[in-house]
N, C-alpha and C positions, 0 to 999 in steps of 0.2 A: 408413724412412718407413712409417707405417702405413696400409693401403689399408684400412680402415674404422676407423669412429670412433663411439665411444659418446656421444653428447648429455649425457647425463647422467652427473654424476661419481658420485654416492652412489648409485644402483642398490643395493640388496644383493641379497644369495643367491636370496633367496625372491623379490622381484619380479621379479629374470631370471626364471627360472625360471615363475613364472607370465605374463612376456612371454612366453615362449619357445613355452608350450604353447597361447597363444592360435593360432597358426599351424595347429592342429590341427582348428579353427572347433568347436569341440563333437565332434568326434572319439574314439572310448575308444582307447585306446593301451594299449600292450602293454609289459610288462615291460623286453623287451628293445628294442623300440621308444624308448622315453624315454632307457635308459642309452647307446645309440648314436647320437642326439641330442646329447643333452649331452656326449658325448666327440668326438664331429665338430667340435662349434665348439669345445671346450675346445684341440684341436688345430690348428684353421684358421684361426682370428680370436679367438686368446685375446688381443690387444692392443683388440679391438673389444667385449669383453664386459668386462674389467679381468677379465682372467682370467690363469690357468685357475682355473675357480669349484670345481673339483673334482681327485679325488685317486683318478685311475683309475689300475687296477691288473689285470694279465690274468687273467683268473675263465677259469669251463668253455668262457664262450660269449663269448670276449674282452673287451671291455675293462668291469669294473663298479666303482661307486663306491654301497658303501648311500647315502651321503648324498644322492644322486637321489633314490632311494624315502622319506627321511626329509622334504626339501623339499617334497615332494607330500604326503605325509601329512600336513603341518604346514599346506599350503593347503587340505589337508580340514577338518582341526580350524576353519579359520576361518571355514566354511562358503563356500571358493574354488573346491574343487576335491571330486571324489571317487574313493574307492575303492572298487571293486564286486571282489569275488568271487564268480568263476563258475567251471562245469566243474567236473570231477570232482572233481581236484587243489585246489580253491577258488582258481587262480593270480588274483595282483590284477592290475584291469587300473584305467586311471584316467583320467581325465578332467573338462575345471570348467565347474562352472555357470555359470550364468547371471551372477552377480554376476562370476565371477573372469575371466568370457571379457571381459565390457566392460571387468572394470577393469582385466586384463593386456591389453587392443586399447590402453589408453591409455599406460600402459607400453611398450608396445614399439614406440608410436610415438616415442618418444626416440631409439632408434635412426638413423643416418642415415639412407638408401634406399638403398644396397649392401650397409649389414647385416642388413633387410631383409628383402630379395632371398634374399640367402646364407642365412639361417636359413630363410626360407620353402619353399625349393628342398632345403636339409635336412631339414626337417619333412617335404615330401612324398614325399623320396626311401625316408627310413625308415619310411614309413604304407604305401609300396605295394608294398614287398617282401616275400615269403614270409620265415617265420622266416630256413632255409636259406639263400637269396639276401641277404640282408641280414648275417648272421653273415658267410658268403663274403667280401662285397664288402669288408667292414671289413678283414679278414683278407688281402684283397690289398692296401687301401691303407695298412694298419698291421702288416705280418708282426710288429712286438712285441708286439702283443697276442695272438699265437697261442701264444706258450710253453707253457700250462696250461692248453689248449684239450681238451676231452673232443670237442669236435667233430670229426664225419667227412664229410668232403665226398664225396660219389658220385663 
């Protein structure tokens, strides 16, 4: 039995995904911030998103799917969301406007209110972690995603 339930049957990819980052309120997000996101619920409540929406796989820095960074690019092009590079390295970080905050808040009220909850509480748990702390945490509650980890914990 499923303890969350998606309202809506046809959801696709790209409007999860822009549900998902409304939770962010206008927030810029961070590379690895998004892909630990979407692999949390892709693992926790994939019966509550008609998931898994994605096809993670263990990277440097645990679990990555480009088709996160593709989703979000694609809600740039729509003028939903955007991509800013910054810093040295130009690393993208992302975030949506105006348009795509309202119109993923309507979105992702189709969700029940435990999934919700659950995404909203993932959202925040991934925004307020250091790089470090957050790769960690993943990596204790998912040891399979450390196989091909470049990462070193202190």
């Amino acid at each position: 039995m499923a303890l969350f339930v998606l309202r809506q049957d046809d959801m696709d990819r790209s409007d999860f995904v822009l549900a998902v980052l409304t939770t962010a309120g206008g927030s810029v997000l961070t590379p690895v911030q998004v892909q630990k996101l979407f692999f949390v619920l892709d693992r926790r409540i994939p019966e509550a998103i008609q998931g898994p929406r994605f096809n993670f796989t263990p990277y440097d820095y645990g679990p990555f799917d480009a088709d996160v960074y593709r989703e979000i690019e694609g809600l740039a092009d729509r003028g939903l969301g955007e991509v800013i590079r910054s810093g040295p390295f130009s690393m993208k970080t992302f975030r949506l406007t105006p348009e795509g905050q309202s119109k993923g808040e309507g979105l992702f009220k189709t969700f029940d209110s435990r999934s919700r909850e659950f995404i909203s509480n993932v959202s925040t748990f991934v925004r307020t972690r250091s790089f470090k702390d957050l790769v960690s945490a993943i990596y204790k509650a998912f040891p399979d995603m450390k196989v091909n980890s470049v990462f070193r914990e202190s």
